[in-house]
C-alpha positions as CSV (number, residue, x, y, z in Angstrom):
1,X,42.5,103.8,116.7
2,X,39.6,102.4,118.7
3,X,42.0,99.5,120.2
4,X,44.3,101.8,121.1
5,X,41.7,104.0,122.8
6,X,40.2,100.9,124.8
7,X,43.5,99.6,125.5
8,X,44.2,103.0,127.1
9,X,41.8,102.9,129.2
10,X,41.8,99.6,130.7
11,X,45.9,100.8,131.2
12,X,44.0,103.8,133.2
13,X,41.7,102.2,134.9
14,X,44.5,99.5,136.0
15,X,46.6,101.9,137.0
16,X,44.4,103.5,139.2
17,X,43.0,100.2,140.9
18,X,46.7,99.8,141.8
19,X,47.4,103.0,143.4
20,X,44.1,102.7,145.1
21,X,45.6,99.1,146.8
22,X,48.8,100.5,147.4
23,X,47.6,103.6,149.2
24,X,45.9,101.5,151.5
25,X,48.2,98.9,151.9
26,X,51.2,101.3,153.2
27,X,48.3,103.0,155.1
28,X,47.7,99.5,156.8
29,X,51.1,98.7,157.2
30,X,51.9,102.3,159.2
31,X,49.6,101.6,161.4
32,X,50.5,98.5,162.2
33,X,53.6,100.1,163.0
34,X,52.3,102.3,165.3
35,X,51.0,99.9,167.0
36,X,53.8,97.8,167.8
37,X,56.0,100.9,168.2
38,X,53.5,101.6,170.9
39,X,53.3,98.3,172.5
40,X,57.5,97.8,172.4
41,X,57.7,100.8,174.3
42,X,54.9,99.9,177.2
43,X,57.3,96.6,177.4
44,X,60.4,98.3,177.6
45,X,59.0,100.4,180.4
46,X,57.2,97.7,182.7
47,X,59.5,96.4,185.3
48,X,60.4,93.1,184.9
49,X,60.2,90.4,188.0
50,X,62.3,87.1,187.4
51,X,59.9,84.2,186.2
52,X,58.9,81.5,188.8
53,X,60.4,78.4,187.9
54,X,58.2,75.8,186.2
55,X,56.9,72.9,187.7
56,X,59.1,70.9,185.1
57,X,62.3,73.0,186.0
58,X,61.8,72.1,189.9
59,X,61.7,68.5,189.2
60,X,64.6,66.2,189.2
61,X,65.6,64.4,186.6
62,X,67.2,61.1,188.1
63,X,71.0,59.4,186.5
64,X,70.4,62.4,183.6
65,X,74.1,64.0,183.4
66,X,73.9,68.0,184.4
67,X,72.9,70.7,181.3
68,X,72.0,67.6,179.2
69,X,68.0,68.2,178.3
70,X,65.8,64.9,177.8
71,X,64.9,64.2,174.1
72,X,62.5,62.1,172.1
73,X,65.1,59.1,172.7
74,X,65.3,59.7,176.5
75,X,64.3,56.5,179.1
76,X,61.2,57.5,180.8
77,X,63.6,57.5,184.3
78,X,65.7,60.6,182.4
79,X,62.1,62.5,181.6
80,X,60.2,65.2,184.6
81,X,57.8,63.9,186.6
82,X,59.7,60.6,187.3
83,X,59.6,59.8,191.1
84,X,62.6,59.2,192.2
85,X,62.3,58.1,194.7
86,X,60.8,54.6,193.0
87,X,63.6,53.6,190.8
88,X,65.1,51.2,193.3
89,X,61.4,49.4,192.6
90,X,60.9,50.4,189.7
91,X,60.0,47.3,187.1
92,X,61.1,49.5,184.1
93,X,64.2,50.8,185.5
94,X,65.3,47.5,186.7
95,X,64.6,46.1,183.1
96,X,66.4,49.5,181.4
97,X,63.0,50.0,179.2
98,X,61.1,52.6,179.1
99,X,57.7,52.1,180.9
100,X,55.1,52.1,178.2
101,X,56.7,49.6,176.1
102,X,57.3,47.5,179.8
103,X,53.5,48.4,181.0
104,X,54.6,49.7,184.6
105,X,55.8,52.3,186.0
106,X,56.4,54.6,188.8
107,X,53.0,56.5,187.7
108,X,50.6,53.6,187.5
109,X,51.6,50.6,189.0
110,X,49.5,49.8,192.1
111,X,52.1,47.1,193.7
112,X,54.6,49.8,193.9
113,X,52.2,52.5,196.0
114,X,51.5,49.7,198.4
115,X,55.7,49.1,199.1
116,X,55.6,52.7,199.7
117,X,52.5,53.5,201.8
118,X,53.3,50.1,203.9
119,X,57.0,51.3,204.7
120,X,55.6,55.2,205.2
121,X,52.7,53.4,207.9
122,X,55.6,51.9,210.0
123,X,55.0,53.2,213.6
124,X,52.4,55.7,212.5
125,X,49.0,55.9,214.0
126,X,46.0,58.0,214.3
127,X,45.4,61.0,211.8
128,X,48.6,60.6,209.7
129,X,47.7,57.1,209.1
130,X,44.4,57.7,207.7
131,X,46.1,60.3,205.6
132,X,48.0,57.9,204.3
133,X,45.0,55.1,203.2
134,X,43.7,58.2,201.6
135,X,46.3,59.3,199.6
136,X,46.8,55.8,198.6
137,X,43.2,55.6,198.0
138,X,43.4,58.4,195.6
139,X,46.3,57.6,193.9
140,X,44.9,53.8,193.1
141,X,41.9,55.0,191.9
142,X,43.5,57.9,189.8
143,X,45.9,55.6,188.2
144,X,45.2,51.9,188.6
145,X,45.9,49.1,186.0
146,X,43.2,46.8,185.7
147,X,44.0,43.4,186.4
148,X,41.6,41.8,183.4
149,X,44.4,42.5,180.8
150,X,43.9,46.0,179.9
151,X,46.2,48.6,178.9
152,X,48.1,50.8,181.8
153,X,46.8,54.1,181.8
154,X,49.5,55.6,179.5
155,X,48.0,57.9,177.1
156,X,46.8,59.9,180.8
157,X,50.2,59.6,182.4
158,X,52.4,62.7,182.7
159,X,55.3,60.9,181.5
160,X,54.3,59.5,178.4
161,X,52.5,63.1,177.2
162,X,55.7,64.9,177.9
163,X,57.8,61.9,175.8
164,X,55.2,62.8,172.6
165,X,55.7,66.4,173.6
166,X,59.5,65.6,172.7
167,X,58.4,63.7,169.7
168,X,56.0,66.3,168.1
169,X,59.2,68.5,168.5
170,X,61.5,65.7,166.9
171,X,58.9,65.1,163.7
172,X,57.9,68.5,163.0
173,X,61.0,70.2,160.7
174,X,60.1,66.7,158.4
175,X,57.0,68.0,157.5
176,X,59.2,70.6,155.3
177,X,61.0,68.5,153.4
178,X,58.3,65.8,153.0
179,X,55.9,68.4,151.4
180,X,58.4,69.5,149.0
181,X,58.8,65.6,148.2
182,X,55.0,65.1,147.9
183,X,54.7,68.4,145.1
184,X,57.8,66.9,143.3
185,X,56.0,63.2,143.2
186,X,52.6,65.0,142.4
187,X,54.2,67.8,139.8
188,X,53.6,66.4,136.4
189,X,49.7,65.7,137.7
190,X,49.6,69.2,139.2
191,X,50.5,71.1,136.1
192,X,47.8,68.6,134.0
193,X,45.2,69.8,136.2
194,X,46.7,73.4,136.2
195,X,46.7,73.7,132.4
196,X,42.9,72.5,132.5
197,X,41.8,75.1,134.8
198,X,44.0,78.0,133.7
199,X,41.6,79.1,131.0
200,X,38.6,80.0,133.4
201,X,40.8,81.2,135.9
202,X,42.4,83.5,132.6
203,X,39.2,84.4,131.9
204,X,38.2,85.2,135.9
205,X,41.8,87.6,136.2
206,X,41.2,89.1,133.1
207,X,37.8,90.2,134.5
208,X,39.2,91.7,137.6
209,X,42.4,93.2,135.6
210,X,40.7,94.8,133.0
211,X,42.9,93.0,130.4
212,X,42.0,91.9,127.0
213,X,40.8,88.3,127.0
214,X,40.9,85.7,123.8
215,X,39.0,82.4,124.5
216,X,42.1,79.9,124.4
217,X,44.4,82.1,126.4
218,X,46.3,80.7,129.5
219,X,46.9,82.3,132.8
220,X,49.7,83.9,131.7
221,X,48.7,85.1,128.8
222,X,45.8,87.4,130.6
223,X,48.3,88.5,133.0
224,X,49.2,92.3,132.1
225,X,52.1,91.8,134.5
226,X,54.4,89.6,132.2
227,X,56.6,87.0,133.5
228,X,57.8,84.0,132.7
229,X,55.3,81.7,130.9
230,X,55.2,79.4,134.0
231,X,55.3,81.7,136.5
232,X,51.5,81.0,137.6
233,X,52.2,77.6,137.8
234,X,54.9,78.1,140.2
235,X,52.6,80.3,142.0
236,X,49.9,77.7,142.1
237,X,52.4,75.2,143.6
238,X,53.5,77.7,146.0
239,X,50.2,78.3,147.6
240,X,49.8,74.4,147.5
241,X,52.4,73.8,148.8
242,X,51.4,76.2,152.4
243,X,48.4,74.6,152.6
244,X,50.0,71.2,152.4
245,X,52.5,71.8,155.0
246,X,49.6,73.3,157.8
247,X,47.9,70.5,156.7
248,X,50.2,67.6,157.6
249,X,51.3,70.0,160.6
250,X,48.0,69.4,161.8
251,X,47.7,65.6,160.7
252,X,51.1,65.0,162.9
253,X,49.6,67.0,165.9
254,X,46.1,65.1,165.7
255,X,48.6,61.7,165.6
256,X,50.8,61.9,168.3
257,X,48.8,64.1,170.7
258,X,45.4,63.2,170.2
259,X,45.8,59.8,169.1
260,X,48.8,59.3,171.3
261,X,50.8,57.0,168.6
């Protein structure tokens, strides 16, 4: 009579505690509702002006056929910000590889500013010519290639950082599948390490649930809720497995952007 009693009121008490959380969460959820209600109709209202055109969008992209966009696999010649204008001395170009892998370019290669500036300074005197010295000037400085055997400027180069743009694009809907392959691999270690720990967490839900604990019990024997006898295991390897995938998310953004690989 006394079980029954107790086990009564931890049904109350449970039962209660889950109104309480539903209550608020559809309160939450209406007024997040409102919100965007409001917001959608402010946007629907403003007047709209057409978008300037992107830097990228006004720049030409040289021998790339018309409505075909550059990918990861794209020559730096078929890529924006390549000048044009240089291909006919371009060392790249000429060799049909792409410039960081050649080490020259239209971007950083001093020999190629000089061609241009001496065949601009032709007949031209006064102001315009000392224009000219100092756009060179600048332009050397900005992106010179030491002579002692360093590396060209690439990972600063507007070029290469909009070929790993592409590639960051390319890579990132592999991180899906290559999490799912890393949980598969790492499953039967997973669930050792799950049934270890699923007696203090059994013990820390039953707490908070108000459900009848015996020392021994998994999780899913403390869960009032039922369910398979697995089901918090899948659950576990969910959650792992959204952590994993922001993590190697991260990890690919850190590689190719920051590290420039």
């Amino acid at each position: 009579m006394l079980e029954a009693a107790h086990q009564f009121i931890q049904n109350e008490a449970s039962a209660t505690l889950i109104a309480a959380f539903s209550t608020a969460g559809k309160t939450i959820v209406a007024m997040l509702a409102l919100v965007f209600l409001r917001h959608g109709v402010r946007w629907f209202r403003l007047p709209r002006a057409a978008p300037p055109p992107s830097v990228i969008a006004r720049l030409p992209s040289p021998l790339l056929p018309r409505g075909k966009k550059p990918t990861v696999f794209s020559p730096c010649w078929h890529l924006p910000y390549c000048r044009e204008f240089l291909l006919p001395v371009c060392p790249a170009f000429q060799a049909r590889k792409k410039c960081w892998k050649v080490g020259r370019g239209c971007m950083c290669d001093p020999d190629m500013f000089v061609a241009l500036v001496k065949d601009m300074g032709a007949g031209v005197r006064g102001k315009q010519r000392t224009a000219q010295q100092y756009m060179y000037q600048t332009a050397q400085e900005q992106m010179r290639i030491k002579r002692k055997g360093d590396k060209p400027p690439c990972k600063t180069c507007f070029i290469y950082l909009e070929h790993q743009r592409l590639k960051l694009e390319f890579l990132s809907p592999f991180v899906y599948p290559a999490s799912a392959l890393i949980l598969w691999g790492l499953s039967p270690l997973l669930k050792k390490s799950y049934l270890a720990f699923s007696p203090r967490l059994a013990s820390w839900w039953a707490t908070i649930s108000f459900a009848v604990y015996q020392p021994g019990n998994s999780l899913e024997q403390a869960t009032p809720m039922g369910g398979t006898p697995s089901y918090g295991f899948y659950a576990f390897l969910f959650l792992l497995g959204l952590l994993l995938v922001i993590f190697l998310i991260r990890l690919l953004e850190w590689v190719i952007l920051k590290l420039k690989w």
